[in-house]
C-alpha positions in Angstrom: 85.7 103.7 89.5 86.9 107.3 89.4 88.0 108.4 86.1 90.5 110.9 86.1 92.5 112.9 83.1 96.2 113.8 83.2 98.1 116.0 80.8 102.0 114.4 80.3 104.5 117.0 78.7 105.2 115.6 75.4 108.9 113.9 76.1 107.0 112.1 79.0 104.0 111.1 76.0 106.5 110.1 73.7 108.8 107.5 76.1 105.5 106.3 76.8 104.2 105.1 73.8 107.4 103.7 72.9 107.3 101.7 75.9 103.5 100.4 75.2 104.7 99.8 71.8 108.1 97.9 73.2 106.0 96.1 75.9 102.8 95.3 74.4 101.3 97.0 77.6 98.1 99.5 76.8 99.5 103.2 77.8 96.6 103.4 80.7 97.8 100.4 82.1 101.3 101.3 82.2 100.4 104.8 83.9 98.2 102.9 86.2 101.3 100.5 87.4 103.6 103.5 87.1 101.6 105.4 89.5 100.8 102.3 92.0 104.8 102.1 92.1 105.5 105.4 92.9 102.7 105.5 95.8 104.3 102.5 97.2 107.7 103.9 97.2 106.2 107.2 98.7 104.7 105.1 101.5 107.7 103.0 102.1 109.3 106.9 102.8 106.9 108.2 104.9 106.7 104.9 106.6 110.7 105.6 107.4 110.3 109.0 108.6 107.2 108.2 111.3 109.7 105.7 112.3 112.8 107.7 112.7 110.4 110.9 114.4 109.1 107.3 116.6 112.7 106.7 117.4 113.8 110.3 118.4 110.7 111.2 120.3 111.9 107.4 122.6 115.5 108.7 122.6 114.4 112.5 123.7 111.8 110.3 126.8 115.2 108.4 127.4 117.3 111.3 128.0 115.0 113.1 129.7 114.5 110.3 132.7 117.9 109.5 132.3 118.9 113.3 133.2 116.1 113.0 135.9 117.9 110.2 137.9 120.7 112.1 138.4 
């Protein structure tokens, strides 16, 4: 396992002990989850980008043979 250390600005250190302390969840696990959610979500938006660049580069091949036929 890689180990890694992070240095959180000290409003971001503070909401996150209160949060371990509310939960009951250990701070490393909560930065652990917080970070697995926001690598999905970045995914989920890159995903949706290749798509849509997917879907022009089609649309821009349509036009193109559709100009060609003419």
């Amino acid at each position: 396992m890689m180990e890694m250390q992070i240095h959180l600005q000290e409003p971001t250190l503070r909401q996150l002990k209160k949060v371990a302390q509310t939960t009951g969840i250990e701070e490393e696990q909560l930065i652990q989850r917080a970070v697995l959610y926001y690598l999905d979500a970045i995914q989920k938006h890159v995903e949706f980008y290749e798509e849509m660049n997917a879907w022009e580069r089609l649309s821009d091949e349509a036009l193109a043979n559709f100009e060609a036929a003419l």
